[in-house]
Structures are given as C-alpha cells and as structure tokens.
SEVEXVEX-939273 format. One record per residue (C-alpha): residue in three letters; x negated, y, z. Coordinates in nm, 2 decimals. Each point is the difference from the previous one (the first is absolute). Layout:
BEGIN
r = Ala | east = X | north = Y | up = Z
...
***
This chain:
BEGIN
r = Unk | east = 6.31 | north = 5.66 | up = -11.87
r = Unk | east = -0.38 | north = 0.01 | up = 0.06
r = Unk | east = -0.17 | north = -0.31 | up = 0.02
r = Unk | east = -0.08 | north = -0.19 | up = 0.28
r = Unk | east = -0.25 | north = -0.26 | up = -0.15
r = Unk | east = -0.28 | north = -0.07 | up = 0.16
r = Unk | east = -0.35 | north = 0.02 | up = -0.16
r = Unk | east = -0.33 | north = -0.18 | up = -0.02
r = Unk | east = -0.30 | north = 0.11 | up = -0.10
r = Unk | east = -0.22 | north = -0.30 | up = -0.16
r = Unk | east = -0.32 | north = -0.03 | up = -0.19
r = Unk | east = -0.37 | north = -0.16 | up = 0.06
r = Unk | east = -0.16 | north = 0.15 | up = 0.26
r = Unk | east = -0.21 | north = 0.35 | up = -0.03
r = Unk | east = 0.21 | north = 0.05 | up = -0.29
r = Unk | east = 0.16 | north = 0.35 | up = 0.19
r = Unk | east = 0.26 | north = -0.13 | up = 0.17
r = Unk | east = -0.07 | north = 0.17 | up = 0.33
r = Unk | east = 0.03 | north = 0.36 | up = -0.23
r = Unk | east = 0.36 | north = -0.09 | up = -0.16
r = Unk | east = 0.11 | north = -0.15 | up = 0.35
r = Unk | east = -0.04 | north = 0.35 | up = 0.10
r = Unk | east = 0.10 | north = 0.19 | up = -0.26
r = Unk | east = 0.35 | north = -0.22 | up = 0.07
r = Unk | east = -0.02 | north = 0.06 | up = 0.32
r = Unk | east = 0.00 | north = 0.39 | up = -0.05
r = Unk | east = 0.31 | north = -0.02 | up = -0.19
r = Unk | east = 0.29 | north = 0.13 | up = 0.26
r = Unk | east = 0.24 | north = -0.34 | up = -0.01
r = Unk | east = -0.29 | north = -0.27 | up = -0.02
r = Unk | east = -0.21 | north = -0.12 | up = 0.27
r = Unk | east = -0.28 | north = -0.29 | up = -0.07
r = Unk | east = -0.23 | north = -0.09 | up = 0.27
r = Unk | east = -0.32 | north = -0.08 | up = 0.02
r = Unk | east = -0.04 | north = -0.36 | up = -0.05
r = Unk | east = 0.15 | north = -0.31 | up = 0.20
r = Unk | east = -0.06 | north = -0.31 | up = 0.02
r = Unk | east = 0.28 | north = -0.20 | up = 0.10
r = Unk | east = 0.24 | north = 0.01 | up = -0.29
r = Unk | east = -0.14 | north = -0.30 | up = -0.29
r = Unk | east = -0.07 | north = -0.17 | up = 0.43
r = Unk | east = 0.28 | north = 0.01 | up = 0.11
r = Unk | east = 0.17 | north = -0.17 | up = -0.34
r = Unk | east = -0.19 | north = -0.32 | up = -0.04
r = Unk | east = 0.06 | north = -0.03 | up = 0.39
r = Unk | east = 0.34 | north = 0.02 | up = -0.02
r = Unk | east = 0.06 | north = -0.37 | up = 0.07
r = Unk | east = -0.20 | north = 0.08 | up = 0.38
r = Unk | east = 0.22 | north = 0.33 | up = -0.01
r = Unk | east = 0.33 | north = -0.18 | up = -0.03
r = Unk | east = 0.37 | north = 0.13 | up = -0.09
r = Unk | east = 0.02 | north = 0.36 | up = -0.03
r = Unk | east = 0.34 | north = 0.00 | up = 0.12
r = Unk | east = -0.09 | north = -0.15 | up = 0.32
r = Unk | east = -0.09 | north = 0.40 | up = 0.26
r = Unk | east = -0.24 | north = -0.21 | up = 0.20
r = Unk | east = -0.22 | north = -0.10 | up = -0.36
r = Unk | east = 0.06 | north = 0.38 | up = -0.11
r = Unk | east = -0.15 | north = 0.09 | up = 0.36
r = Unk | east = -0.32 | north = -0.23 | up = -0.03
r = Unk | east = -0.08 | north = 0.09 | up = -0.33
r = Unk | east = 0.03 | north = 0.39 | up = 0.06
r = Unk | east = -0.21 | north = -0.10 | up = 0.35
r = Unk | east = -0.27 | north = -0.17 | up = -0.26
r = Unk | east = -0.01 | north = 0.31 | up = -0.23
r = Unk | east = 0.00 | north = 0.24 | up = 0.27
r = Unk | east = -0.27 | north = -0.21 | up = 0.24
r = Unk | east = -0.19 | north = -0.23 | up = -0.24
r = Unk | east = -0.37 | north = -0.01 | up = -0.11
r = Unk | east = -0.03 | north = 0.14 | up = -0.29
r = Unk | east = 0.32 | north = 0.10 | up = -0.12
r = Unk | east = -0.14 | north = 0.38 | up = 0.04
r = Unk | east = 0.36 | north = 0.08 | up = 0.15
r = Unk | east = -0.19 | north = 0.30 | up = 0.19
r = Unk | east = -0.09 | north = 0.12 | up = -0.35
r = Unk | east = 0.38 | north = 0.16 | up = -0.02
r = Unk | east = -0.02 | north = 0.18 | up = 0.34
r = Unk | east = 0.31 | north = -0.11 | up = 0.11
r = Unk | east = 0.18 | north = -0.11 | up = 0.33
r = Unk | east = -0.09 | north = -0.37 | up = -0.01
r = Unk | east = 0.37 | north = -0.04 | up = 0.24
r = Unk | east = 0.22 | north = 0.23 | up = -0.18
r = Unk | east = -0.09 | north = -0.19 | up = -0.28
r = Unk | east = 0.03 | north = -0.35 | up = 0.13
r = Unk | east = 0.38 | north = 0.11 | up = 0.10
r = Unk | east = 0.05 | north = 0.15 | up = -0.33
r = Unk | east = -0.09 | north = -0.27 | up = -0.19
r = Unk | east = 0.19 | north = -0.23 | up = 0.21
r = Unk | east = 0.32 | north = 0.21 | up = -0.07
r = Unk | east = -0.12 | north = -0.04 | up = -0.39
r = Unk | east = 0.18 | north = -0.21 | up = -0.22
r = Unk | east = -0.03 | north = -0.40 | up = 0.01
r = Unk | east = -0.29 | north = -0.10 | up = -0.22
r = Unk | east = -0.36 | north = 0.07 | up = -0.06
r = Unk | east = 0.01 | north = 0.28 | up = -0.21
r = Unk | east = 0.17 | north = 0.19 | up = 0.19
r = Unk | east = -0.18 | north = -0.02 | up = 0.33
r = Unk | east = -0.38 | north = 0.05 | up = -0.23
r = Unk | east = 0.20 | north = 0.27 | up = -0.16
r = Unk | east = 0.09 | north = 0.17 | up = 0.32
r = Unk | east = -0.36 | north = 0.07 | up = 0.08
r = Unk | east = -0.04 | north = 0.20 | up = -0.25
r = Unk | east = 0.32 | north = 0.17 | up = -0.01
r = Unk | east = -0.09 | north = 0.08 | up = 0.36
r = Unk | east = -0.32 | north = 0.15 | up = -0.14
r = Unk | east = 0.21 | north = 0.22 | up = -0.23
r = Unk | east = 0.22 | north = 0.10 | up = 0.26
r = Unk | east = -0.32 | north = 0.11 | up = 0.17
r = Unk | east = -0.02 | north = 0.30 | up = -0.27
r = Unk | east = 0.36 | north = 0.05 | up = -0.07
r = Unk | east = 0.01 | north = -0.16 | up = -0.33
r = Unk | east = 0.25 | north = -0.23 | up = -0.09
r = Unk | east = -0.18 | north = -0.17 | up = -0.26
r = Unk | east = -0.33 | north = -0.23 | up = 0.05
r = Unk | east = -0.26 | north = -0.18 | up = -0.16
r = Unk | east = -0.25 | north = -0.24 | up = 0.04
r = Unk | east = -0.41 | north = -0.03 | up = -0.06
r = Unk | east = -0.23 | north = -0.28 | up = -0.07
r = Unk | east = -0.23 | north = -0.08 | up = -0.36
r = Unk | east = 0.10 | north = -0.33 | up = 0.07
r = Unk | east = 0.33 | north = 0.00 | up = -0.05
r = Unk | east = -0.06 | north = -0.04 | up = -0.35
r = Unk | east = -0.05 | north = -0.40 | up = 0.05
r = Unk | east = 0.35 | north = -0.01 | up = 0.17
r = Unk | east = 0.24 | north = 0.19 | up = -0.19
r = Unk | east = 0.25 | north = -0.26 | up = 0.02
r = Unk | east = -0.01 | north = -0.08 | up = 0.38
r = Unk | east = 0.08 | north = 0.38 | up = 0.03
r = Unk | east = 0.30 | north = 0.01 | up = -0.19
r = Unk | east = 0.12 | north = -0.32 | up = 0.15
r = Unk | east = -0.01 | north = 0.24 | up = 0.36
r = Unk | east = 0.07 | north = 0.33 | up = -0.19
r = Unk | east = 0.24 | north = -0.10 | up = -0.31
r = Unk | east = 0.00 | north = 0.37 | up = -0.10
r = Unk | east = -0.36 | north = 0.07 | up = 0.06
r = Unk | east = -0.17 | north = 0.21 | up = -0.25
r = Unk | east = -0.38 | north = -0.03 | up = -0.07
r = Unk | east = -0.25 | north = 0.24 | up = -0.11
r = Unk | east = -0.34 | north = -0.14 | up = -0.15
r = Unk | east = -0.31 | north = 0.24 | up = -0.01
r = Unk | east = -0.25 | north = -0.12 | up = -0.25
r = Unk | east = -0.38 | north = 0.10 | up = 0.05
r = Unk | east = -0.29 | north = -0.05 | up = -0.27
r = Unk | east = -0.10 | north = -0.40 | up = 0.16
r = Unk | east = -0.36 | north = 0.15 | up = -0.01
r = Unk | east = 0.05 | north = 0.25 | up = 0.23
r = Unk | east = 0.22 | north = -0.28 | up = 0.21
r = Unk | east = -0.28 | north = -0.22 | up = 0.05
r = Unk | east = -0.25 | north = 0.26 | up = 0.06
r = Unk | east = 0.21 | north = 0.16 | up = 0.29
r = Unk | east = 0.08 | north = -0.34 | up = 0.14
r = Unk | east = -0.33 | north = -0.08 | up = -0.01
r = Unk | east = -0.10 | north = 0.28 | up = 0.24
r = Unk | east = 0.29 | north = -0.03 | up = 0.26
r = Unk | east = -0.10 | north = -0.13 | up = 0.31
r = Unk | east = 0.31 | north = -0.19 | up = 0.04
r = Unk | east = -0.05 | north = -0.22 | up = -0.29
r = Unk | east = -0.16 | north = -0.31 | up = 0.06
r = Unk | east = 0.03 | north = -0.15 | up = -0.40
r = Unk | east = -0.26 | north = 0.03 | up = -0.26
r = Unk | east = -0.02 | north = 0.17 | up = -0.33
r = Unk | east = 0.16 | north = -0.33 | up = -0.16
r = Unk | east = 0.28 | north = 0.09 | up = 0.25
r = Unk | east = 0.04 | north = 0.31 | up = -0.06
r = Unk | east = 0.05 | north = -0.05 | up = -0.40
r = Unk | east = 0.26 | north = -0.29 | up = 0.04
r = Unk | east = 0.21 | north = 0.20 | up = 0.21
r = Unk | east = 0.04 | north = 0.28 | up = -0.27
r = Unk | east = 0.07 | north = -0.26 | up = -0.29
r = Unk | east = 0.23 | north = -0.17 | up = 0.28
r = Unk | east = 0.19 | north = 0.39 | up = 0.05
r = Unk | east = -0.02 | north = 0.04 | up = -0.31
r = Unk | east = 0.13 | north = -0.34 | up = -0.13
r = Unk | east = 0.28 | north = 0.05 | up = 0.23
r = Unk | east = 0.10 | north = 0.30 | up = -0.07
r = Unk | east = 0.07 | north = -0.12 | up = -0.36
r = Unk | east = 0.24 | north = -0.23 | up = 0.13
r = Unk | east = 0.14 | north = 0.25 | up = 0.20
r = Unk | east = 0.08 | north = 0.20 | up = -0.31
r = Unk | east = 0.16 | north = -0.25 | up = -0.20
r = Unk | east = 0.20 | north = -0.14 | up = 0.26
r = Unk | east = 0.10 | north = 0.23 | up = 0.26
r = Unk | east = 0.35 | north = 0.25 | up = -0.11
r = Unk | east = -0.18 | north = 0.33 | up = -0.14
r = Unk | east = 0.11 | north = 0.18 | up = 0.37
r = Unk | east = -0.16 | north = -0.20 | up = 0.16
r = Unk | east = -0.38 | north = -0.01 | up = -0.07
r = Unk | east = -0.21 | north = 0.37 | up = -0.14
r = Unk | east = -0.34 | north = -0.02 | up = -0.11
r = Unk | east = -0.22 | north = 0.28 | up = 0.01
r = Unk | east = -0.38 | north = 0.05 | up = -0.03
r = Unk | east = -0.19 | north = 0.18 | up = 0.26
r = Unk | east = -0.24 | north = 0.19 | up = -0.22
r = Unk | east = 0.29 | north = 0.13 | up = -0.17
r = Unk | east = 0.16 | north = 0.09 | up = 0.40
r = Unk | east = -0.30 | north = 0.19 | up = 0.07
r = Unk | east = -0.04 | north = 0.20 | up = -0.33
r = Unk | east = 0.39 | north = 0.12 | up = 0.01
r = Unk | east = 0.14 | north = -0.09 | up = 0.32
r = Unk | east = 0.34 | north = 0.19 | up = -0.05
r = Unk | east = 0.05 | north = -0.16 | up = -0.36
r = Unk | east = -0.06 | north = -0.32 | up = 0.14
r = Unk | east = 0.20 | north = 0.05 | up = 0.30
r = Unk | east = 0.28 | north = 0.11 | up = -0.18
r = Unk | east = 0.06 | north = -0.27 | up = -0.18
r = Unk | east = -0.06 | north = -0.22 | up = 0.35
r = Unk | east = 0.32 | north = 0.21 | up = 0.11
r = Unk | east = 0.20 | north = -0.06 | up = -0.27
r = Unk | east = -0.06 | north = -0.40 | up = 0.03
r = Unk | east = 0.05 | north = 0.04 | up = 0.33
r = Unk | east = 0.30 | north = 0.24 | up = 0.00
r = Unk | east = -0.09 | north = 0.27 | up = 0.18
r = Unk | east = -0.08 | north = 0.33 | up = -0.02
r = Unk | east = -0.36 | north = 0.07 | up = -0.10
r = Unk | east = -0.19 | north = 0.24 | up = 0.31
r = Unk | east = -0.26 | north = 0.20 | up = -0.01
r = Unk | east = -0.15 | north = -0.09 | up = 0.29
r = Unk | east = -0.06 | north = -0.33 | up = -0.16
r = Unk | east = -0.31 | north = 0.15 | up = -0.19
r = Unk | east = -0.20 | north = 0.11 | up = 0.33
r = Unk | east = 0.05 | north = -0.31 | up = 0.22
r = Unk | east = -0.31 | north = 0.12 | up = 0.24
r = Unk | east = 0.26 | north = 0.10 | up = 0.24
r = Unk | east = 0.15 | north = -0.34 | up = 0.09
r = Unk | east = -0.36 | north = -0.14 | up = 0.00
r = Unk | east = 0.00 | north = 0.03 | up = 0.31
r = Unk | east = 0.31 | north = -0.14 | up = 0.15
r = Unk | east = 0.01 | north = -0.30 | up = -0.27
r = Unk | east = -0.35 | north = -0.11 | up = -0.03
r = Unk | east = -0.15 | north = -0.10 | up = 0.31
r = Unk | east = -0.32 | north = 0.13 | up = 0.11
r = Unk | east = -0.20 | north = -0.35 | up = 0.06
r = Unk | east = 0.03 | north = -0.02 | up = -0.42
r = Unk | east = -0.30 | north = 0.22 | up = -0.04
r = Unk | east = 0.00 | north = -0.15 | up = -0.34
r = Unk | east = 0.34 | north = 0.22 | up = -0.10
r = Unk | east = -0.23 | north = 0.31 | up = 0.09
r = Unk | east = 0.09 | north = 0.17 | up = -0.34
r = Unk | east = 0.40 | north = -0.04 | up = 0.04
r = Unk | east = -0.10 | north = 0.31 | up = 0.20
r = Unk | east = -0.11 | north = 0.24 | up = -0.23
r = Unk | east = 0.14 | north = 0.10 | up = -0.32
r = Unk | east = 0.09 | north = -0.23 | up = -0.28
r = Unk | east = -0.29 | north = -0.06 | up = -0.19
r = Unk | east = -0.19 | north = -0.21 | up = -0.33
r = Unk | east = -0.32 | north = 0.05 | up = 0.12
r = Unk | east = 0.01 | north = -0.44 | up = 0.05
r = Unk | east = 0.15 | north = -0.05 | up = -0.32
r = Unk | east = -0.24 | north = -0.17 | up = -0.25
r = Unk | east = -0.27 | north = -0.06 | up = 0.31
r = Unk | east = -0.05 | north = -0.38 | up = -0.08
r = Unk | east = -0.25 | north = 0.10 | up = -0.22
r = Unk | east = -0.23 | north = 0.08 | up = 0.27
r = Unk | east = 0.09 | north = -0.22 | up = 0.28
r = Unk | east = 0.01 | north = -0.31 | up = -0.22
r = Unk | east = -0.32 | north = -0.25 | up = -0.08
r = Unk | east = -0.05 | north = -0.06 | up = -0.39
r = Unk | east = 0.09 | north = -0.34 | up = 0.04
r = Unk | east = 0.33 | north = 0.10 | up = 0.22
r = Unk | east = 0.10 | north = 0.24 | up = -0.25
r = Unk | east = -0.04 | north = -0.23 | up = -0.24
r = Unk | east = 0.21 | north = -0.28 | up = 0.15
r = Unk | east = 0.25 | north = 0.24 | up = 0.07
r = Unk | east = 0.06 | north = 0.06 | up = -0.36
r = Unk | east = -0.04 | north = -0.37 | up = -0.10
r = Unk | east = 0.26 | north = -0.06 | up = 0.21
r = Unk | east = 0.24 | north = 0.27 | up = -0.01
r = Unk | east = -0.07 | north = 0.13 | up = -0.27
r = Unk | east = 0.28 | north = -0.07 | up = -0.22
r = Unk | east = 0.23 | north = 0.11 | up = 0.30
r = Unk | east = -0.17 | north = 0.34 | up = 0.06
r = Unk | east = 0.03 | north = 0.08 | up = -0.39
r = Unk | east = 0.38 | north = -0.08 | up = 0.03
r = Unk | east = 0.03 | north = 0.30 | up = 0.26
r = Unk | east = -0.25 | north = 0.25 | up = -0.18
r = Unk | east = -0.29 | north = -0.09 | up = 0.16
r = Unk | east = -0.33 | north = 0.04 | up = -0.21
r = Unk | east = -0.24 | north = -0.24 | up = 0.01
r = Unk | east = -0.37 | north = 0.08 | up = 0.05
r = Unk | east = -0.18 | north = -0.29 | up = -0.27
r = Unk | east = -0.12 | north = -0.19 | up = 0.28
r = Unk | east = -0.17 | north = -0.36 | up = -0.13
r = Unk | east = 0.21 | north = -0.28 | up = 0.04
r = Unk | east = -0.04 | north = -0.13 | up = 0.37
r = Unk | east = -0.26 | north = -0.27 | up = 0.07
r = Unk | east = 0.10 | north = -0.36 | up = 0.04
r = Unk | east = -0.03 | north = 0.01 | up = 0.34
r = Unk | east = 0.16 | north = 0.29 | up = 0.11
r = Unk | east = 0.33 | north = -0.16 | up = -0.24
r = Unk | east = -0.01 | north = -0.33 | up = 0.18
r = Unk | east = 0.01 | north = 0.16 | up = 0.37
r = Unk | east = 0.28 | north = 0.21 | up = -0.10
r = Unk | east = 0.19 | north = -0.26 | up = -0.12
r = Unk | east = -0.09 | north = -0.22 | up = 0.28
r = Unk | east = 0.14 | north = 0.30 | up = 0.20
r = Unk | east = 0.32 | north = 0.10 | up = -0.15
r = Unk | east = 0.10 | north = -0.43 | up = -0.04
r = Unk | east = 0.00 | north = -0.01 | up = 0.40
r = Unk | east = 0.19 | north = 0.30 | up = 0.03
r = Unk | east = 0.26 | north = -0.17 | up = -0.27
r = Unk | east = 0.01 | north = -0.33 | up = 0.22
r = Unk | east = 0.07 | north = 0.21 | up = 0.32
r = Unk | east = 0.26 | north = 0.19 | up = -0.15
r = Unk | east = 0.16 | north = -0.31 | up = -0.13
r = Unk | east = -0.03 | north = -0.18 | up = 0.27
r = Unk | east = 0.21 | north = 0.31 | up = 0.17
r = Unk | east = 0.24 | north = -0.03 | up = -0.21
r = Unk | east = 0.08 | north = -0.33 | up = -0.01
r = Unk | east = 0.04 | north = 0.03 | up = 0.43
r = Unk | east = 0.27 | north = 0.28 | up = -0.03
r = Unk | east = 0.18 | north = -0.20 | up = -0.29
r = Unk | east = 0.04 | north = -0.26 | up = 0.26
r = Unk | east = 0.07 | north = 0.22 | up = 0.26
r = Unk | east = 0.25 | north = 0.13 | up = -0.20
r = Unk | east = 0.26 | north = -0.33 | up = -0.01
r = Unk | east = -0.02 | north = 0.09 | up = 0.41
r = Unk | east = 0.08 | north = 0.34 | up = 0.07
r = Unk | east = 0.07 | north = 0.02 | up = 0.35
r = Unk | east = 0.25 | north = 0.33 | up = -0.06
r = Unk | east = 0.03 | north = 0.31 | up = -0.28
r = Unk | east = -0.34 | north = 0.14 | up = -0.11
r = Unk | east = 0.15 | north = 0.29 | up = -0.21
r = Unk | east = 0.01 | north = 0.38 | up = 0.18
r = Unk | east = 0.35 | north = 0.12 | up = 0.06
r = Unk | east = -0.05 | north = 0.35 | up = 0.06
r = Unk | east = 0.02 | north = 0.19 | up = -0.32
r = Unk | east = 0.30 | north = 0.09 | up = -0.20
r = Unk | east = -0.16 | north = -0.22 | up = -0.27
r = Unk | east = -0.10 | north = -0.24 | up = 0.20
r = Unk | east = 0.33 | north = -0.07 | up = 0.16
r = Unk | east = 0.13 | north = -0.03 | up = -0.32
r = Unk | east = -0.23 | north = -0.25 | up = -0.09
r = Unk | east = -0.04 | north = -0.23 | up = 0.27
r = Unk | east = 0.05 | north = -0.31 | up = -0.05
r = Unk | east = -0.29 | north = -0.25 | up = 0.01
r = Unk | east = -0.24 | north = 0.00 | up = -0.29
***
C-alpha cells in the first residue's frame, strides 16, 4: 500500500527550502503549500481552542484558520466555507482539523498525499509528531555562510548577523537530535548543494525514504512555481527558472571579513562535520564573540521558557491533539 504520511519540509531559513517544496510538490501524489502560519499557533493555543471533540470548537478553530490575521489561510487558495464544514466533519482532536487544511490543499491537485513547509519547523519536531504521530521530516542543510548572507539580504528579516548565525547552529544542533532520536523513517537529511549538483540522485533517494516512486518531473520544478510560490515572495524569483549552483559558495562575496570570520568561529566545527571547507578566516574578535553569545543565550531562555509552558499545558489537555486521518495515524492514536 502506498504511503499516506505526511511530510515536512524543515531547515534554517534561505537554506532552499522553497526549491525542494517544489520539487515535492511536482511529484504526482504529494502536495505542499506554500507556507502557513497557523499550525505550531494553533497548538500552544489549544487550551483557548478547547476539546476537539466538541463540532462547535472544530468550527471556531477552522473559522480562525480560515479568517484570522496572519494565519496566511488565503495562501492555499481554498474555499474558506467548504473548508470550515470539512474540517468540522474531521475527526475529534487537533490534528485532525490542522491536518484537514492541508489535505484540503491536496485535494485541490488530486493528490492524495500532502506535506508541509516552514525552516522553522526544525525547533519543533516534537510538537509535530505529537499532532502528526507518523509525520516524516525532511531537513535541507545549506553551507551556514551562505544562510546568513541570504538572510541578511531578505527584506523580511528583521534580525542581525548574530541572528542569523545562531539560527543555523540552532538547525543544525537540532537536527543532530533529530537523528539520534527520531525512528530512521522518520527524519532524511540531505544537503542542498548536493540537491542542486544532482537533483535526480538526490531525489531518488528522497523517494525511497519517502516511499514513493521517484518522477521526473521532480528535477524541473519551474512549472509549479507558479501555482505554489506566491507571487508577493519576490524573494523566491529563482524557484522559476531552472535549477541552478550559480549561489552556491557566494558567502564569500557577500560576507564582511569580520562576518566571515565569525561565521567560522562559530560554526565552524559544525560546517566541517557536513563537508564544508573552511576559508582560514582569523579567529573572531572579542566583541563580535560576546554579542553572539549574548544573542544565542536569549534565544536559549525564550525557547526554554516555551517549553516549560507547553509541559504545563500538557497535564491539561482539553481533548486529543494527535491527527486521526492516516492509516498510520489511526493506528497510532493514542495520546502521546
């Protein structure tokens, strides 16, 4: 039986996400939408959400998804009231109605298998697979240099460069966890410089984690550009022209001496792990050390602090949290 796991795409930002989200979505069972913003929302609200079980709490938090700032509902170009009623004929708990969204999206192309979008991701693995039990993830690794030069130049990115270099070590850092923890079906790492030099290699071997069929189509993923990336994200401009290295290596020239050289203070240990050479850059100055670390500590306390809210949230679930709409996941759902 072909699988009917659904798929997320994770990774620090600018790493090419946008590209493999479209070379998945070019495959002929497997949808994934530009990105959302209402699934890791709607989780740590779930207290405000309420019990699942309960049509009228399906119905408000479909409303929410559908109608809320922010949530970039619009984003899937769906029916905001076919899917309200189709989520609140969905399975009792809060997987299942997020889930419905984007099996709605899915439905949308006639694939019966659908995935998910957003770098992020990466820093909640575990929330995921509390909604999704059978989830399966897919990390794309970028050269961090390259990562904080592109982020740097975004115009939606409101950090600094001392940002920009904790959330690769942070992607990074997770995704080791990810590796050693997570049941080998269930988390594939792959590098994007190595996606770009040989995309059908690559992507078969994403097909066989995934258990489908490897398509051609797959290499060329210009053709869904434009139904799957949506044109505000002037920023994605290349996901419309042919696969290409031409950014590969570019930190070299978009970097300052000293950022270049923080980079590699820094990460340098993790870039060599995944076959990244290192340039010889002088040890970073003082300074530049002490606002990174300044930097990456407050992210640390944010995300513990995080934590320790949905631990407590957790001893008062107001209803089921995992998806019941999979073969797998029906399998497996009992609460985590």
């Amino acid at each position: 039986m072909q699988s009917d796991r659904p798929i997320f795409v994770i990774g620090c930002p600018r790493s090419g996400t946008t590209l493999l989200q479209l070379m998945l979505h070019s495959h002929p069972r497997i949808a994934v939408p530009p990105e959302t913003r209402f699934l890791i929302s709607a989780y740590f609200h779930r207290r405000v959400h309420g019990d699942m079980r309960v049509p009228s709490n399906r119905r408000a938090l479909a409303e929410w998804i559908a109608t809320g700032k922010g949530t970039k509902f619009r984003e899937l170009g769906l029916d905001a009231r076919e899917f309200v009623e189709e989520a609140v004929r969905a399975p009792g708990s809060l997987g299942s109605v997020l889930g419905t969204a984007f099996a709605s999206y899915a439905q949308r192309f006639a694939k019966p298998r659908w995935g998910d979008k957003r770098p992020s991701y990466f820093q909640h693995v575990g929330t995921i697979r509390r909604m999704f039990p059978d989830a399966q993830f897919v990390h794309l690794i970028r050269d961090g240099r390259d990562c904080v030069a592109s982020l740097k130049e975004m115009p939606w990115y409101t950090g600094d460069v001392y940002s920009a270099v904790s959330n690769w070590a942070e992607a990074i850092d997770h995704g080791r966890r990810h590796a050693a923890e997570l049941p080998p079906d269930a988390y594939f790492e792959l590098r994007y410089e190595d996606l770009t030099a040989d995309p059908e290699s690559v992507l078969r071997a994403l097909c066989t984690f995934l258990g489908e069929d490897y398509d051609p189509a797959m290499r060329d993923p210009r053709q869904v550009a434009s139904i799957a990336v949506p044109e505000h994200k002037v920023w994605h401009s290349n996901t419309h022209r042919e696969v290409t290295r031409a950014r590969v290596g570019s930190w070299a020239d978009r970097l300052e001496p000293w950022e270049i050289a923080l980079c590699e203070t820094v990460l340098g240990d993790r870039l060599a792990a995944f076959g990244y050479e290192l340039s010889g850059a002088p040890r970073a100055a003082r300074e530049h050390l002490a606002a990174y670390r300044a930097t990456a500590s407050r992210r640390r306390v944010a995300r513990w602090k995080r934590q320790a809210r949905d631990r407590v949230s957790r001893l008062r679930e107001p209803g089921p949290v995992a998806a019941m709409l999979t073969t797998a996941q029906l399998a497996r759902c009992q609460p985590v």
